[in-house]
C-alpha positions as CSV (number, residue, x, y, z in Angstrom):
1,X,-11.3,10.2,15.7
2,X,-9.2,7.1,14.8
3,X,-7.3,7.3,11.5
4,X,-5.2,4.7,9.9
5,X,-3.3,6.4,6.9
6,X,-1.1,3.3,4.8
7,X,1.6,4.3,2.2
8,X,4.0,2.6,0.1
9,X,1.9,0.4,-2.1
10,X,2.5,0.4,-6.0
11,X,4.0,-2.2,-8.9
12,X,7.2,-4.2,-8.4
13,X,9.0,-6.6,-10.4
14,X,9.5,-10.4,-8.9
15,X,12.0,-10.3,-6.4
16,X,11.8,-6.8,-5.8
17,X,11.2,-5.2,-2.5
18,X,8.8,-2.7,-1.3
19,X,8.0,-1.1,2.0
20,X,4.5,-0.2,3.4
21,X,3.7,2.0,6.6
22,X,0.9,3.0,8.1
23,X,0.4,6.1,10.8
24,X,-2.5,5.6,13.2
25,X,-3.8,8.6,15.4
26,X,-6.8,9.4,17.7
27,X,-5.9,6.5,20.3
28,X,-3.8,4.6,22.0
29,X,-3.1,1.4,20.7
30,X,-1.6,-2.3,21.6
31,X,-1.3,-4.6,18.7
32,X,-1.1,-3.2,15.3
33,X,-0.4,-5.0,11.8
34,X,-1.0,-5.9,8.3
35,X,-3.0,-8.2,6.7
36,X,-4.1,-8.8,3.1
37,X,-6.7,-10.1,0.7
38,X,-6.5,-11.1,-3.2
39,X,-9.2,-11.2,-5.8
40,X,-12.0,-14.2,-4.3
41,X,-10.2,-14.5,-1.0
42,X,-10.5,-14.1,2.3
43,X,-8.7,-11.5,4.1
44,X,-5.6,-12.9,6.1
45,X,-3.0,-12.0,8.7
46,X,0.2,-11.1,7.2
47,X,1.8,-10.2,10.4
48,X,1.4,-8.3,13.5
49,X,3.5,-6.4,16.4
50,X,2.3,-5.6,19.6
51,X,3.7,-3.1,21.7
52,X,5.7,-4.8,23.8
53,X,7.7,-6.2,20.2
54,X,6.2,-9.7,20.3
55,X,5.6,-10.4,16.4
56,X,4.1,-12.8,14.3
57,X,4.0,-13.8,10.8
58,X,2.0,-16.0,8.0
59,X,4.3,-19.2,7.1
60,X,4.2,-17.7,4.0
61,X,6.2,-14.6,4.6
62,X,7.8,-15.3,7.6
63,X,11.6,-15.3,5.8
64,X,11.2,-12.5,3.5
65,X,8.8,-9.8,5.4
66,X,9.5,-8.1,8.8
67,X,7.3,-6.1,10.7
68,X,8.2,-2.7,13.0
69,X,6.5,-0.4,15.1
70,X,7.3,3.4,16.2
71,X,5.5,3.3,19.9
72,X,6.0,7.0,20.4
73,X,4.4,8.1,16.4
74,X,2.1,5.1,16.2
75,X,3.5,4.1,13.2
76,X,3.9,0.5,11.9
77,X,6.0,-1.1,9.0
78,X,6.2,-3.8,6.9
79,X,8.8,-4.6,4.6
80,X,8.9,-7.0,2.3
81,X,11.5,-8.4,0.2
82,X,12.3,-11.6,-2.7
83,X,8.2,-10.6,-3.8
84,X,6.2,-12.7,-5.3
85,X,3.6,-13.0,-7.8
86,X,1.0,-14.5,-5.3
87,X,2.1,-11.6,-2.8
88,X,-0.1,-9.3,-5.0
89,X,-3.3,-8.3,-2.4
90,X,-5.1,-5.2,-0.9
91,X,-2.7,-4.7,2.0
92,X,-4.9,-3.7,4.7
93,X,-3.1,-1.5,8.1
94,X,-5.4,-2.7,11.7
95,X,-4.7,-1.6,14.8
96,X,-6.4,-2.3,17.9
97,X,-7.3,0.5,20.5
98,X,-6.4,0.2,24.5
99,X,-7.5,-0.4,26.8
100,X,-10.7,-1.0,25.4
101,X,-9.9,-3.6,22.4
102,X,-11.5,-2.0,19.1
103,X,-9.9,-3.1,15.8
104,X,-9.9,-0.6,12.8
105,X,-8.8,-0.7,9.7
106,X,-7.0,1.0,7.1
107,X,-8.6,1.8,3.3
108,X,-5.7,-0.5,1.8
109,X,-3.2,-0.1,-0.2
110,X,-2.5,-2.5,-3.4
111,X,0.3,-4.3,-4.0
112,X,0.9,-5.8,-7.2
113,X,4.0,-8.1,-8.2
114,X,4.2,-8.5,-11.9
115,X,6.8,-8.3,-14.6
């Protein structure tokens, strides 16, 4: 029943900018947000929103990327500006389910940052 549908990835140029969203359905949900994994690396936390509007973001992005949420769709973005070559990841969409605290996952969507 829970469906996490992520748009928006695709091939930018350094410095470019790019904007991802993601539309979750089948649930109510507190905390939603994106994180990302490269080629050998672990998945990490690029930022997260919870319903309320509290945010928070890797050291890594924190001045170029900002997060947003749609309560009433469900919907969460991510925009991201001045990319970078090492931005280039799976971006992965999570949300976690109220009141009972189930976190699911989007199928990703890459992002690749190349000239």
């Amino acid at each position: 029943q829970v469906q996490l549908v992520e748009s928006g990835g695709g091939l930018v140029q350094p410095g470019g900018s790019l904007r991802l969203s993601c539309a979750a359905s089948g649930s109510i949900f507190n905390a939603m947000g994106w994180y990302r994994q490269a080629p050998g690396k672990q998945r990490d936390l690029v930022a997260t929103i919870t319903s309320g509007g509290t945010t928070k973001y890797a050291d890594s992005v924190k001045d170029r990327f900002t997060i947003s949420r749609d309560n009433a769709k469900n919907t969460v973005c991510l925009q991201m500006n001045s990319l970078k070559p090492e931005d280039t990841a799976v971006y992965y969409c999570n949300a976690v389910t109220y009141p009972y605290p189930y976190s699911y996952w989007g199928q990703g969507t890459q992002v690749t940052v190349s000239s």
